[in-house]
N, C-alpha and C positions, 0 to 999 in steps of 0.2 A: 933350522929350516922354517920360513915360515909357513905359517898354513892358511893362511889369505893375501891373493895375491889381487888385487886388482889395475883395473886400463878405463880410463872413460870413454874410449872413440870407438869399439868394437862393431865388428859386422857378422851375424849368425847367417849362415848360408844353407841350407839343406835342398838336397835333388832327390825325387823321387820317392817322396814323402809319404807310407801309410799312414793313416790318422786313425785313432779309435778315440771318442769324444766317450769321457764317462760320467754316470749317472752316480751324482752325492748321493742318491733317495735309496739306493741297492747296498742293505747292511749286508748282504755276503757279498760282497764286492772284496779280491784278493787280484791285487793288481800282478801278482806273478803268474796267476792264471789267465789273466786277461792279454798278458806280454805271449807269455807260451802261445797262446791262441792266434795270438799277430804274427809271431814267426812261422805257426804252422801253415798258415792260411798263405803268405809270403813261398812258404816252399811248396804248393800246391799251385801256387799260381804261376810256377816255372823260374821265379824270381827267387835270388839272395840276399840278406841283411844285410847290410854295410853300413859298420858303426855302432854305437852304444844307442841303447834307449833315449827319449827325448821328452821331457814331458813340459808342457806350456798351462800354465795357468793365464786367468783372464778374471777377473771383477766384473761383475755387471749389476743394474738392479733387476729384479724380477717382478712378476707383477704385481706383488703386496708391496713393491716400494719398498724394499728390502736388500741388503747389500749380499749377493751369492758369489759363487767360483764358479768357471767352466773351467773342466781341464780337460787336455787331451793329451793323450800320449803317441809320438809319432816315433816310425820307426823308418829309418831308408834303405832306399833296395838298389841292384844294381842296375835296376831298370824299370823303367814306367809300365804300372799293372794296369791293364784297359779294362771296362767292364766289372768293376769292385761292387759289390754287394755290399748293404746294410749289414753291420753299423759301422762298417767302412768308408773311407774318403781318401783320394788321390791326390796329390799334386804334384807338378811337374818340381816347381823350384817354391821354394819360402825364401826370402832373401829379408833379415832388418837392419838394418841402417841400424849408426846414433844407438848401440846399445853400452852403457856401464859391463862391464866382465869384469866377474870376481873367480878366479880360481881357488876351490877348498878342500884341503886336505886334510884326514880327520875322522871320528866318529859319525856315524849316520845319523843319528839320532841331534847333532849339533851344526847339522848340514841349516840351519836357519841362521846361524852366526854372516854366513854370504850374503844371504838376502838383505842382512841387519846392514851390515859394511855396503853393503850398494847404497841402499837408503841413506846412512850416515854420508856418505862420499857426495849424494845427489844435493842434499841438505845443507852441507858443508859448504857447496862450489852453486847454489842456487838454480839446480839442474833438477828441473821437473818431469818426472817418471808417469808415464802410463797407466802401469799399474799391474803389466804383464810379464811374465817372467819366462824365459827358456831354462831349462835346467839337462844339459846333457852329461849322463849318468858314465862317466872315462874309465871307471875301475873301481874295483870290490877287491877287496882282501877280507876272507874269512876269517882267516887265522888273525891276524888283528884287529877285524873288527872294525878296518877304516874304509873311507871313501875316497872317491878323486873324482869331483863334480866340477863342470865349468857352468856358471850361472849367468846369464846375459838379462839385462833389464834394458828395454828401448825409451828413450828419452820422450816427452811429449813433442810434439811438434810446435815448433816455434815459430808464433804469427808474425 
């Protein structure tokens, strides 16, 4: 069975998007308490999760002119939360076009072999990448230690 699958023409669709944007500079930062946190707050707000975690990476410079990451981790609900509080954010829909999808199957810790196979695939077919990555998190197996990640990369836009 293979354990990277990829599609060049993919579209990531998410409704009803919490957003929690987190900070690189916060060494206790445990992103399973940051998740716990978004679900709690999701069922306080009368809303359900629907679906797997989602986390979006982004490149930018900053202002020493230096190459950083913004990530965020989004989670969907079964319905649009009004009135979200810091360091929360809403959206109705995320919809991206034009994205590369690598399906991986596998150890977590080797969950970068997708991202590697996107880049190669982009490289290969003269397909220019963004730079942004969805990564929505399908399944955990403890007991073996593997993952089921579906990774989506949105293509640059073509002048």
């Amino acid at each position: 069975m293979s354990k990277l699958k990829c599609n060049q023409n993919k579209i990531i669709k998410l409704q009803n998007v919490l957003i929690n944007k987190i900070s690189l500079e916060d060494e206790d930062m445990d992103f399973n308490i940051i998740v716990e946190k978004m679900q709690s707050y999701i069922k306080v707000k009368g809303a359900m999760q629907i679906g797997p975690l989602i986390q979006h990476t982004k490149p930018f410079v900053n202002n020493e002119e230096e190459l950083d990451m913004e990530i965020k981790l989004l989670l969907q609900c079964n319905n649009y939360i009004y009135s979200v509080e810091k360091p929360y954010m809403m959206e109705s829909v995320i919809r991206v076009p034009n994205c590369i999808y690598c399906r991986y199957i596998g150890p977590g810790e080797k969950l970068k072999f997708a991202y590697d196979k996107i880049n190669l695939e982009a490289f290969e077919n003269d397909i220019e990448l963004t730079g942004e990555s969805y990564t929505v998190f399908v399944d955990q197996n403890e007991e073996e230690g593997t993952i089921v990640a579906d990774v989506f990369m949105p293509r640059a836009e073509e002048e």
